[in-house]
N, C-alpha and C positions, 0 to 999 in steps of 0.2 A: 337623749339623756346622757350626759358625761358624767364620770364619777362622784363629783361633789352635788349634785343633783342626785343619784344615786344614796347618798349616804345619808342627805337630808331627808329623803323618804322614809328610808329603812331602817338607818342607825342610830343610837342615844348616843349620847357624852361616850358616854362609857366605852363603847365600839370603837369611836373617836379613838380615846384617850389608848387603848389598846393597840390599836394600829399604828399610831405615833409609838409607841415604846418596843413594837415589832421593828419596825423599822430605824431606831435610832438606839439600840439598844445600848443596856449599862454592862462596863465591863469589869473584871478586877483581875489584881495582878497579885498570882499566890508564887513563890517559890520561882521566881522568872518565868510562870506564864502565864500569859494574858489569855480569860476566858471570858464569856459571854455569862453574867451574873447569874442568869436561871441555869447555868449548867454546872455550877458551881456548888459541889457540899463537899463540906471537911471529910466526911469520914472516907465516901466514894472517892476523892481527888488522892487522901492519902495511899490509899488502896492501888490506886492507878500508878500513884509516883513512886511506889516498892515495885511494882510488878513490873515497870517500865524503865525501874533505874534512872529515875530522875531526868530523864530524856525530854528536854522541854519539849522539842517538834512534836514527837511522839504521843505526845498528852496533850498537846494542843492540837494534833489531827483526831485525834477520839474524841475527845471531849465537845471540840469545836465543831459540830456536825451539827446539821436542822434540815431532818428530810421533810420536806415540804408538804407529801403526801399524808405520811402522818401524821403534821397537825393540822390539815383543812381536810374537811369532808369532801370526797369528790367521787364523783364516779369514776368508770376505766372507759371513756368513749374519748376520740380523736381528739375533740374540740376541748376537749378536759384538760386531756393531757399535755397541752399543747400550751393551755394557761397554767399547768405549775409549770413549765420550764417559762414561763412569760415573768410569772412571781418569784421565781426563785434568781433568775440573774436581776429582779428590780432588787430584791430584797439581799442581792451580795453588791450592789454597787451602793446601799443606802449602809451597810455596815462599813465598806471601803473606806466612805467618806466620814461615819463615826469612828470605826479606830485612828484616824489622821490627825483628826480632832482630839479624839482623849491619848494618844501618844505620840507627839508630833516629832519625837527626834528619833522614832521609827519607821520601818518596813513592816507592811503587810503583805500577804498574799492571800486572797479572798476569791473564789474561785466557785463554780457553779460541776459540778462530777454529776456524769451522766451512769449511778449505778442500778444496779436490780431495784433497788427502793424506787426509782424515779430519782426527778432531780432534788441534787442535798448540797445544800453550803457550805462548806467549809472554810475555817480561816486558821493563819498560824504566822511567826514570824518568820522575817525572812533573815537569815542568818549570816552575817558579810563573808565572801570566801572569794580565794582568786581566781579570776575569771579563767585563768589556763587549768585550772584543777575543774571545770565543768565541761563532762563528754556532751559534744554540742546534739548528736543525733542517739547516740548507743551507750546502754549503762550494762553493769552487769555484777549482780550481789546476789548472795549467797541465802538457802531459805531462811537459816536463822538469822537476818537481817529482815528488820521491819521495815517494808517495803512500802512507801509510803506515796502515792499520789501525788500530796500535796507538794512534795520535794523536788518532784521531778520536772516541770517545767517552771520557764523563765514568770512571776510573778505579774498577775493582773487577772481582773474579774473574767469571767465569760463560761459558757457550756465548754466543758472537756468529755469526751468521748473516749471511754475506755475499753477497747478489748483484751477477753482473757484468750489465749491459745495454749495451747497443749502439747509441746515439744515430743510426747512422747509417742501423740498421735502426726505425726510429724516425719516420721521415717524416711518417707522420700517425695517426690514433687507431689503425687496424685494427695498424699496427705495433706500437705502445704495447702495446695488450691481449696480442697474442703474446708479446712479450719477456716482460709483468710472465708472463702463465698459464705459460711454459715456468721461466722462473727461481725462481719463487713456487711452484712446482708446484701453482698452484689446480686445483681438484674439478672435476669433468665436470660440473656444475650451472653455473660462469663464465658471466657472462651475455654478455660481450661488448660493454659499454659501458660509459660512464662513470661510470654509479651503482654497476656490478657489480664495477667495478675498485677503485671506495672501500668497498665491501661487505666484499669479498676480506682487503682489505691492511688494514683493520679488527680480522678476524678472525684467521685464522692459528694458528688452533687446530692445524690438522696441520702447523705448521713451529714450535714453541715452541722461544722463545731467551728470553736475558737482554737484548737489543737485537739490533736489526736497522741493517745499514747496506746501503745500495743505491747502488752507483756506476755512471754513468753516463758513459761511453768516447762518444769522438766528440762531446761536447754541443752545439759550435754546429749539428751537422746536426736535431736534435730538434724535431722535428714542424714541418722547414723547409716541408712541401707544405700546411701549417693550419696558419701563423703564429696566428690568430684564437684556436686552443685552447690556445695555451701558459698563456696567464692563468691558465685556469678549471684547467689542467694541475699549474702550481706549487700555486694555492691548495687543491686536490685533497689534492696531497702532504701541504702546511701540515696542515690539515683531520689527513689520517692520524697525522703526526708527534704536535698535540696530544692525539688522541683515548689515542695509546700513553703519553704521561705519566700520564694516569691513567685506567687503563683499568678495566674492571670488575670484573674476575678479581681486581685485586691491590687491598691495603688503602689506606684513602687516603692520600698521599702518596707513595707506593713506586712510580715509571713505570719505562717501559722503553723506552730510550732508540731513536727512530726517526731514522736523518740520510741526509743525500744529499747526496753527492758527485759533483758537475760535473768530468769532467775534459776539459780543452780544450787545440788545441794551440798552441802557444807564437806569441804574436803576434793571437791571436782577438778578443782583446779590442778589439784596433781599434788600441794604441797600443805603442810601445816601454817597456813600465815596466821598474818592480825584476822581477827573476827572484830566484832561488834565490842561496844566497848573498851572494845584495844586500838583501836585508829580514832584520830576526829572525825567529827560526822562528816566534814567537807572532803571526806577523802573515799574516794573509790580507787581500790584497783584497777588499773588499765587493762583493758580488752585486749591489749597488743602484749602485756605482759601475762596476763594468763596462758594467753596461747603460746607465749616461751617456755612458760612454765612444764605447759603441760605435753611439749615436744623435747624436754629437756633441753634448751637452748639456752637455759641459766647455769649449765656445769657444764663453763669452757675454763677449763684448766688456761687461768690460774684464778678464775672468777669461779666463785662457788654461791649458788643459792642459801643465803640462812632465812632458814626454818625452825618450828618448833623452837623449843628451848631457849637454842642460842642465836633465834632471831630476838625472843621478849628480852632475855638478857642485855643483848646489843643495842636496840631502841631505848632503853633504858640507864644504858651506861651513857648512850649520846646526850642524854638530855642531862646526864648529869655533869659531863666534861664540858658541854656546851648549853648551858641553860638561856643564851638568848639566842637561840637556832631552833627549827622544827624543822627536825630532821627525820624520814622514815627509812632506816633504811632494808634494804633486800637483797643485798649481794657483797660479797664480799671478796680480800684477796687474799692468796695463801702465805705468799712469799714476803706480803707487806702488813702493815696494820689501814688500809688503804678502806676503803666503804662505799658502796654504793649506795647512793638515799635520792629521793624524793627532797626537794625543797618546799616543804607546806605554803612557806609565802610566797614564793616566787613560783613557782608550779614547774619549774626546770627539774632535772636530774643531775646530782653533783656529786663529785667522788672528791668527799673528804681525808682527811689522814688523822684516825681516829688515837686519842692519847697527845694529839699536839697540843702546844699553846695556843687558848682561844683567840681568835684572830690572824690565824696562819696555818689554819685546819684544811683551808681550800687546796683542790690540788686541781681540778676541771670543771666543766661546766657543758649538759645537753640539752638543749633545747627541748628533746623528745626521750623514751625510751628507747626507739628505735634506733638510735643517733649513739647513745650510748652501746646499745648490743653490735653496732657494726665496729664500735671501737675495741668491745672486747671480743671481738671474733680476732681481729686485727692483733689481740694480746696472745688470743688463745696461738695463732701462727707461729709469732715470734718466739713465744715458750718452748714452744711444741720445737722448734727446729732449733732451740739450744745446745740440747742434747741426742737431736736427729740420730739415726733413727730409732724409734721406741712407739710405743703405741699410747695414745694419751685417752685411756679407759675412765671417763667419771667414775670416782669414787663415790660412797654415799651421800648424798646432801645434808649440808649442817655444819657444826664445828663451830667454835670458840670464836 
C-alpha cells in the first residue's frame, strides 16, 4: 500500500484538504516579516515586536517555529521518532518551495533544528550582508545577544544538529572530553584525549545531520585551569570545521557546515563596546579583536581603544560627516583626528581621517584586523622612539 492508497482508505476530503494547506501553507507579511498565517495574531505579534525591538530575524525565529511533535500524536519508540524527523525536513522543503513562490524576489532559509522538542521547522529571511563580514567556522556574542540558530549557518533546508556545552564545566581537558562524549553521544571506544576527541567529531556517523553547530555557554571560563591548551583547543575545532566542508562521504564540493559559537557574558571582552542594537545585525565582533582587546593590545600609544561614551559618540559623528559610508569604528589616534573602522560594505578595516571632506576621508586600507594591529604596533615603535627613552605606560582607555 503507498500513500495515496493509504489516504483513500482512511482519509475524507477534509484530511485531504488539510494536508495540502499543511504543506503549502499561506503566509503574511506584517511590519517586514513574513510568518506562517496560523501563527499570526495582532495582539501576540505586537507583543513580540516591543519586546524584541522590531528585530524582523528575531520574530521570525520565534514565531516561525512547528514542532512536529506537538502537533502529531505519536509515541516515543525508534520507529516514531525516526518518522517526525522523515515529516519535518518533507514538510521544510514543501514550505521552501511555498515561500519561493509567494516571494519570489527573496531568500529564505528554512531549516529542520534537532531540539529537546524533537524535530521543529523553522523559517526566516535571509538578510544580504558581505560575504567577508561572515566568521566562516567561529562566532562569538555576547549573552545579551539573541542567539539565534537560524543565523548562524549558510541557508538551506535539512536536520541541524545542535549542541549546548558548558564552558564553565570546561576548565581543562578532562572537562572538555565529558562535555563533547555526553553531548556528542560518542561510543564507549572515546579515547579520552585530544587525538580521540578530533577522531570523534571527525566522524559522527552515529549523529548524521546536514550541519552541525556547537555552542558553547560560559566561554570566558573554557579551559581557565590549562590556559596553555586553548591554542591547540581552537586549532582542533579549526582542523574539525575544515575536514566537514569536504568530507569523504559527500561529493567534492558539497560540505557540511561545522561552527562554534562562543557565548560570553556581557562586558567579557575587557571593554565597553557596541551591544545589540547599536551594531547592524550583519556585524559581529571579531574573535581576533576581542582577544586584543582583552590582552590590551588595542592601547599602543598612539592608537587608543574607544569605548564607552566616546566610542557611541564617534560612530555617530561618522555617520554624520560621512552619511554614504558605514563605517564602525574602534580605535582611534591621539596625535591626529585619524579612526580606525570596520567597512560594513566592504568588510576590510580602513583608517579614515575623521572631520575631512567627504571623499578624501580615506587615508589606508586592511584587508584583516590583524593586518591592521601589525601596522599599528609598527606606529606604537616609531612614537615610542621619538622621544626615546621614556616609558610608553597606556593611559586609561577612551577619550574624545
Amino acid at each position: 500500500m503507498d500513500s495515496v492508497d493509504f489516504f483513500n482508505q482512511h482519509c475524507a476530503v477534509g484530511t485531504w484538504l488539510a494536508f495540502v494547506h499543511l504543506m503549502n501553507p499561506e503566509f503574511v507579511e506584517v511590519r517586514g516579516c513574513v510568518l506562517r498565517k496560523r501563527s499570526y495574531t495582532p495582539g501576540n505579534f505586537d507583543d513580540w515586536y516591543r519586546q524584541l525591538n522590531g528585530d524582523v530575524r528575531s520574530i521570525e525565529a520565534l514565531l516561525n517555529r512547528f514542532v512536529v511533535g506537538y502537533e502529531i500524536g505519536c509515541g516515543d519508540t525508534a520507529e516514531e521518532e525516526e518518522a517526525l524527523g522523515d515529516i519535518a525536513r518533507a514538510v521544510a522543503r514543501s514550505w521552501e518551495a511555498a515561500l519561493g513562490r509567494a516571494f519570489p524576489q527573496r531568500r529564505f532559509d528554512v531549516r529542520v533544528l534537532d531540539t529537546d522538542d524533537g524535530p521543529t521547522v523553522v523559517f526566516g529571511q535571509v538578510p544580504s550582508a558581505p560575504a567577508a563580514l561572515q566568521e566562516p567556522w567561529l562566532r562569538v556574542v555576547s549573552r545579551d545577544t539573541i542567539a539565534r540558530e537560524v543565523d548562524l549557518l549558510p541557508a538551506s533546508s535539512g536536520m541541524t544538529f545542535v549542541a549546548r556545552l558548558d564552558g564553565a564545566a570546561m576548565a581543562d581537558g578532562d572537562g572538555i572530553f565529558e562535555q563533547f562524549w555526553e553531548r556528542f553521544r560518542f561510543p564507549d571506544y572515546f579515547g579520552w584525549n585530544w587525538n580521540a576527541l578530533s577522531d570523534c567529531l571527525r566522524d559522527l556517523n552515529w549523529l548524521p545531520a546536514d550541519r552541525y553547530l556547537v555552542v558553547i555557554e560560559n566561554s570566558a571560563q573554557l579551559l581557565s585551569a590549562s590556559p596553555e591548551d586553548r591554542a591547540a583547543f581552537f586549532a582542533l575545532l579549526k582542523q574539525v570545521a575544515e575536514h566537514w566542508r569536504s568530507p569523504h562521504h559527500k561529493p567534492r564540493g558539497v560540505g557540511i557546515p561545522f561552527t562554534v559559537l562562543l557565548v560570553c557574558e556581557p562586558g567579557e571582552a575587557g571593554a565597553d563596546l557596541l551591544g545589540p542594537g547599536e551594531i547592524p545585525d550583519v556585524f559581529v565582533y571579531p574573535v581576533e579583536f576581542l582577544r586584543a582587546v582583552e590582552s590590551g593590545l588595542v592601547g599602543l600609544e598612539p592608537w587608543w581603544l574607544l569605548e564607552g561614551d566616546a566610542l557611541r559618540a564617534r560612530a555617530v559623528g561618522l555617520l554624520e560627516r560621512f552619511p554614504e559610508r558605514r563605517l564602525l569604528p574602534f580605535a582611534r589616534r591621539e596625535d591626529n583626528d585619524d579612526v580606525a573602522c570596520w567597512d560594513l560594505d566592504s568588510g576590510a578595516v580602513r583608517v579614515v581621517h575623521d572631520f575631512a571632506t567627504p571623499g578624501r576621508e580615506n587615508r589606508q586600507e586592511f584587508a584583516t584586523f590583524y593586518d591592521w594591529l601589525r601596522a599599528a604596533l609598527e606606529d606604537f615603535i616609531e612614537f615610542a622612539g621619538a622621544d626615546s627613552p621614556r616609558a610608553t605606560t597606556p593611559a586609561a582607555y577612551g577619550g574624545a
